[in-house]
Steps between C-alpha positions, in 0.01 A plus 500: 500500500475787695643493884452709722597510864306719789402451869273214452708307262593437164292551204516286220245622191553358085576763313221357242233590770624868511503475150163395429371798762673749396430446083144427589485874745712666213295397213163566633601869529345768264699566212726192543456302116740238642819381661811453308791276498783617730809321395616229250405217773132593501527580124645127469228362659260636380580380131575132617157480669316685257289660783457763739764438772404604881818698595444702136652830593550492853790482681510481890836530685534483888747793596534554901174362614302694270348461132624662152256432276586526097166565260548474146164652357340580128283761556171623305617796251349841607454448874675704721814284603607666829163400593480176425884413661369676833206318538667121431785625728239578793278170376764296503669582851188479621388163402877318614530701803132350592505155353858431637564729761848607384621784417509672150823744466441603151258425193765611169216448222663534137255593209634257246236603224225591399132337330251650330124425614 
């Protein structure tokens, strides 16, 4: 759960909901082949279930008020990664700050591998 406290109140949003935006924003980028697990928890899971899980490579953390968002990507060999991190970075801040209204610090998107087409 994320909490955050401003002049109107608290603010109380699941971390799966974040989750599910942000892997949905991230993955729809061009160049993205997929997200990747992030730690052994996620890794767990994801072999107990035996499907996707919704927080796969994402991790959200709350630090002052403001968002630090962790992207774990596979990108598509031959694309022009710079490119690619810039534009999830800007997609991504974009989409939380207007869905939620809080404020996105940082985007730190780590290229964990990457796919052939």
């Amino acid at each position: 759960m994320i909490r955050i406290d401003n002049h109107l109140g608290k603010i109380e949003i699941m971390e799966s909901y974040f989750a599910n935006l942000i892997g949905h924003v991230a993955s729809e980028c061009f160049g993205v082949a997929g997200l990747v697990n992030s730690n052994t928890s996620q890794e767990f899971r994801s072999a107990m279930s035996g499907k996707e899980i919704p927080d796969k490579g994402v991790l959200v953390k709350n630090v002052g008020g403001a968002l630090v968002i962790d992207l774990h990507i596979a990108v598509t060999y031959g694309l022009n990664i710079a490119v690619i991190v810039k534009s999830i970075i800007h997609k991504v801040t974009y989409t939380v700050e207007a869905a939620c209204g809080l404020n996105v610090a940082k985007v730190n998107v780590y290229v964990a591998a990457m796919k052939t087409q």
